[in-house]
N, C-alpha and C positions, 0 to 999 in steps of 0.2 A: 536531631529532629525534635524542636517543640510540640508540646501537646496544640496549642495556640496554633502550630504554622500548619499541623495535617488535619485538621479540623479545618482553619479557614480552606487550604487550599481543594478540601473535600468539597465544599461547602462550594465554592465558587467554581470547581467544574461540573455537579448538579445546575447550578444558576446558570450557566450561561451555556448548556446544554440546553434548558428546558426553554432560555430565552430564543435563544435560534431557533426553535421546534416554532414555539409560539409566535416569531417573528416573521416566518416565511408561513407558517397558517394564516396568522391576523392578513397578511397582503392578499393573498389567494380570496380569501372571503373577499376583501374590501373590494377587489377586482373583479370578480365575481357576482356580488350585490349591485355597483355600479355599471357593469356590465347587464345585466337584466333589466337595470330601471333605464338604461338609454334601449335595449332594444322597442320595452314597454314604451316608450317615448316616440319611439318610430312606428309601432305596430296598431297602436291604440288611438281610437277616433275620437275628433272632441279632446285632443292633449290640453289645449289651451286652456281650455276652462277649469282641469282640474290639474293644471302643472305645478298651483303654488301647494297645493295638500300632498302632493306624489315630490315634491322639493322638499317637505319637511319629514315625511316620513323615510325620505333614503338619509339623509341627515339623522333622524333620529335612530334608525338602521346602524347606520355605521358611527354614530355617537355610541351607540350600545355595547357593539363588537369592540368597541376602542376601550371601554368603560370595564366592560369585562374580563379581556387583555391584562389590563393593568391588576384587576384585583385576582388574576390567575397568576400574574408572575410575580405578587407578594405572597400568595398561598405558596408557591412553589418554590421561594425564597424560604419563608418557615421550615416547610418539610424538608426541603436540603441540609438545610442547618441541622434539625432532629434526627435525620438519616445518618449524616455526617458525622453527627458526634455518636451514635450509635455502632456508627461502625468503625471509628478512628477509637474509641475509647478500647477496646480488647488489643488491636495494635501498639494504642500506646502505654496500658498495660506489661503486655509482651516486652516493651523497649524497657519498662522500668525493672522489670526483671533481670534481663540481658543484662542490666546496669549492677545490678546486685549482682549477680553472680560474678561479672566484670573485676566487682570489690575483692568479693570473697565471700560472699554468703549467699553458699549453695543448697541451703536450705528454704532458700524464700521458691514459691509456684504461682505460676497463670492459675485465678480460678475459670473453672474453664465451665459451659452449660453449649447445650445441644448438640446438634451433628452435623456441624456444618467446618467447611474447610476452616476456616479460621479456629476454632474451634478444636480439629486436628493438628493444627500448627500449635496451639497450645499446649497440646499432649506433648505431643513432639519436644515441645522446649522443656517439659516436665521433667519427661524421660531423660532427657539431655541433663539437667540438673541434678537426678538422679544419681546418673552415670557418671557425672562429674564428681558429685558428692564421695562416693564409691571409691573411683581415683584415689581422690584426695585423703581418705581417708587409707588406703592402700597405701600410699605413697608417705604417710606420715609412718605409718607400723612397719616400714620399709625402711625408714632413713633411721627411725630408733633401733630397730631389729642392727642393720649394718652399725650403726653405733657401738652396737652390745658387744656384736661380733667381734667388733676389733677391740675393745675395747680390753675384753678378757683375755688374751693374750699378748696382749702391749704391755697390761698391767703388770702379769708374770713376769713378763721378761725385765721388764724395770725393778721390779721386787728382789730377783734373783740377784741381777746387774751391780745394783746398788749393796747389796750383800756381799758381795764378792769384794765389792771397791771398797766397803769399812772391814772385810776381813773375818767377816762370819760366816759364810761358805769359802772354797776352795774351790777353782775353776775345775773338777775333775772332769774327764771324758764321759758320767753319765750327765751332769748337770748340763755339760753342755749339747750334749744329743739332745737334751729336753728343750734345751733352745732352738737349736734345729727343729723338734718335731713344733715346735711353737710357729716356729717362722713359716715353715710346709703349712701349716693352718691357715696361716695369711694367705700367703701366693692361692692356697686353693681357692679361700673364699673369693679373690680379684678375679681368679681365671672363670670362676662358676658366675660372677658377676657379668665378666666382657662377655662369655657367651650367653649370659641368656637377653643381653643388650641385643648380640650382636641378632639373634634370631628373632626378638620383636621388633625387629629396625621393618620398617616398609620395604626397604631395596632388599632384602633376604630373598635367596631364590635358591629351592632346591637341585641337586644333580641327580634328576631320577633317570635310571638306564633298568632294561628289562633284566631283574632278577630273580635266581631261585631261592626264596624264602629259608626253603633248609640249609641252605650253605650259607646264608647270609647268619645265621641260628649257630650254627656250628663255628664258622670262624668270630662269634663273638664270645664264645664257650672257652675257646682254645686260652685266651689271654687270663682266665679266672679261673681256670681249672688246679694251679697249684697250691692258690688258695684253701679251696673248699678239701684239697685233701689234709691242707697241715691242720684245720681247723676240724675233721674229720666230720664235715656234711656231706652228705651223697648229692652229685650233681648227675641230672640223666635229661634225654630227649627225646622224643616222639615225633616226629614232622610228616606230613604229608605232603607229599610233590606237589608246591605250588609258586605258579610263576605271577611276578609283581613289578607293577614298578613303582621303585624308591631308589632314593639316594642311602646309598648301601652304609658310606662313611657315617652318617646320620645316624640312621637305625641300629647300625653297632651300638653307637655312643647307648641311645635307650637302653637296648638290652643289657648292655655289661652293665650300664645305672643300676637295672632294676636287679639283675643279680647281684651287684655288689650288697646292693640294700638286701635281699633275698639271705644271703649270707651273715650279714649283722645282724640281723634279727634272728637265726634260729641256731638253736644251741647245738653243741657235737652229738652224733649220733642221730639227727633229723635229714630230713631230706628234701632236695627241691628239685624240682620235674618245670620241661618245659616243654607244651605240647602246642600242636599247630593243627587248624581244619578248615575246612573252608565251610561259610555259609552262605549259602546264594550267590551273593556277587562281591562277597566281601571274602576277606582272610582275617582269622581268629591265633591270635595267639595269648596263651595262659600259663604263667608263671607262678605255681604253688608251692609253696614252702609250707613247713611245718614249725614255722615260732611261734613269736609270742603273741601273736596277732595284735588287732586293736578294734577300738569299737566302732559302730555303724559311722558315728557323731564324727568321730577320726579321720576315717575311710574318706568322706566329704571333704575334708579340710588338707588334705597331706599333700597338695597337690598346688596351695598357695605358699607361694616366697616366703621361706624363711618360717615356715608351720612346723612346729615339732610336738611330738606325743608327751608325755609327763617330763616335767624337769630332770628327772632321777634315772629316766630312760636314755634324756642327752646328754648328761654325765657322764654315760655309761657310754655308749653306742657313739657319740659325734655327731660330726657330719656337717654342714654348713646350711642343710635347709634347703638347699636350691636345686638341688639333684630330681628331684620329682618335679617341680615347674621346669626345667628343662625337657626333662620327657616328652611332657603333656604339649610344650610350645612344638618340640619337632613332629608328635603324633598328628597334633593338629596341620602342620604343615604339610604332611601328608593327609589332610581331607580325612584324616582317621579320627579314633577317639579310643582313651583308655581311662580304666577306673577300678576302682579296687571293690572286694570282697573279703572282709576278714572276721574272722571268731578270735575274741581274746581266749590266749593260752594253748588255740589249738592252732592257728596257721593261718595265713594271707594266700589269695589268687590277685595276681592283677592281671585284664583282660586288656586287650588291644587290637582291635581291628583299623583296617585298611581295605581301603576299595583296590578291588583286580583289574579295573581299568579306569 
């Protein structure tokens, strides 16, 4: 779309609108005023004598309407033009935005002024630019992040590898468990990758059948329970009888996620509880531990790909980062919503509801 081509053709469906309007008026009249002066021609005594002043004055009648005709359809030639480009200019604006961001620069915006739909469509493309920006910018701290990821245990193993082949280590059976637990690193981080691919795909669709919330609590308890006792935390539950539907496979996954995290974070001798109630027309559930917490600023943030708390914390603790943005993709696919609450040093809740029907 040239700016030149939606301007003229503005411009020339104004014109030849307003000439049509003007073309079937100007005859109406003409027919009209000619139509009156012949019946005055038949109705009126003594025509004769005064037909050459009543022949110049319908002449000068419809000279006039002729005369005026013409200088309304340059008037309204101009004002199309000035419409036209009034109102093509904010569309072709919009296009040269579209064009930008097309490139790659998602920073450029419509300036936008009133409240009129055009106007909205503005916002609109704003918003969109925005969102895009956003993206992209997601999507860069995503491909570095996955970079890092791999990168740090490729490096090990190559470090190790090469050591081994000039004769400065010895393949013993610990170095090589350490390449195992290197490799398990990898495979984890692909499979945390395929699924949370697989659950932002459009075609994702859950399996929800009518379940009871405490059994669903319970048989996700049962696979992590021998954990929390080698590491000597106390694992317990509280549930209230309540019936839901979910996809049960799903919401394990959450739960053991968020215990497993529940468990890395709080030291031997702490405790984590996991309680159920219902509010209104929703189901509550809340999972508190007693570690190391984190702060308000954290809380917000733990829940984007590949987010981690202080560097010295994922040294310590692991993990791949994705475990919490998988949560949050399944909670929300269930029309839920979950979020954390934490105090550094004394303990984390993460909350989760789901609607009961």
């Amino acid at each position: 779309m040239k700016i030149k081509g939606l301007h003229a053709r503005l411009t020339l469906i104004f014109i030849l609108a307003a000439t049509l309007i003007f073309t079937v008026a100007s005859l109406v009249i003409l027919l009209e005023v000619h139509y009156h002066f012949k019946m005055f021609q038949m109705d009126a005594p003594n025509f004769r004598a005064i037909q050459p002043l009543t022949l110049h004055f319908e002449r000068a009648v419809l000279g006039s309407i002729l005369w005026t005709s013409v200088g309304v359809f340059l008037l309204v030639c101009f004002l199309s033009y000035i419409v036209a480009k009034k109102l093509s200019k904010p569309l072709v604006n919009m296009r040269k935005v579209a064009e930008e961001m097309a490139k790659g620069d998602l920073k450029t915006r419509v300036k936008t002024q009133g409240h009129d739909e055009l106007q909205e469509l503005g916002l609109s493309l704003n918003e969109l630019a925005s969102q895009l920006e956003n993206q992209e910018i997601a999507r860069q701290n995503m491909t570095s992040d996955i970079a890092h990821e791999l990168r740090t245990p490729l490096a090990t193993l190559k470090s190790h590898i090469e050591a081994i082949e000039d004769g400065i280590f010895e393949a013993t059976p610990e170095r090589l468990h350490s390449f195992g637990e290197e490799i398990e690193r990898l495979i984890s981080l692909v499979e945390d990758l395929e699924q949370l691919t697989t659950f932002e795909a459009p075609g994702f669709v859950l399996e929800k059948e009518q379940e009871d919330l405490g059994n669903v609590i319970q048989q996700s308890l049962n696979p992590i329970k021998e954990s929390y006792v080698q590491k000597g935390v106390m694992l317990s539950s509280s549930n209230a009888d309540i019936q839901l539907p979910l996809d049960k496979k799903r919401m394990m996954q959450v739960f053991i996620n968020l215990l497993s995290n529940a468990l890395k974070f709080t030291p031997a001798g702490g405790t984590v509880t996991v309680a159920t109630k219902k509010l209104d027309s929703k189901a509550q559930i809340i999972i508190t531990d007693t570690g190391i917490g984190i702060s308000d600023e954290e809380a917000q943030k733990v829940f984007e790909r590949f987010y981690r708390t202080e560097k010295s914390r994922n040294r310590r603790y692991g993990g791949s980062g994705i475990g919490l943005a998988i949560a949050k993709q399944l909670v929300e696919a269930h029309e839920g919503r979950i979020w954390i609450e934490s105090v550094p040093e004394k303990g984390t809740a993460v909350y989760i509801t789901l609607p009961l029907s």
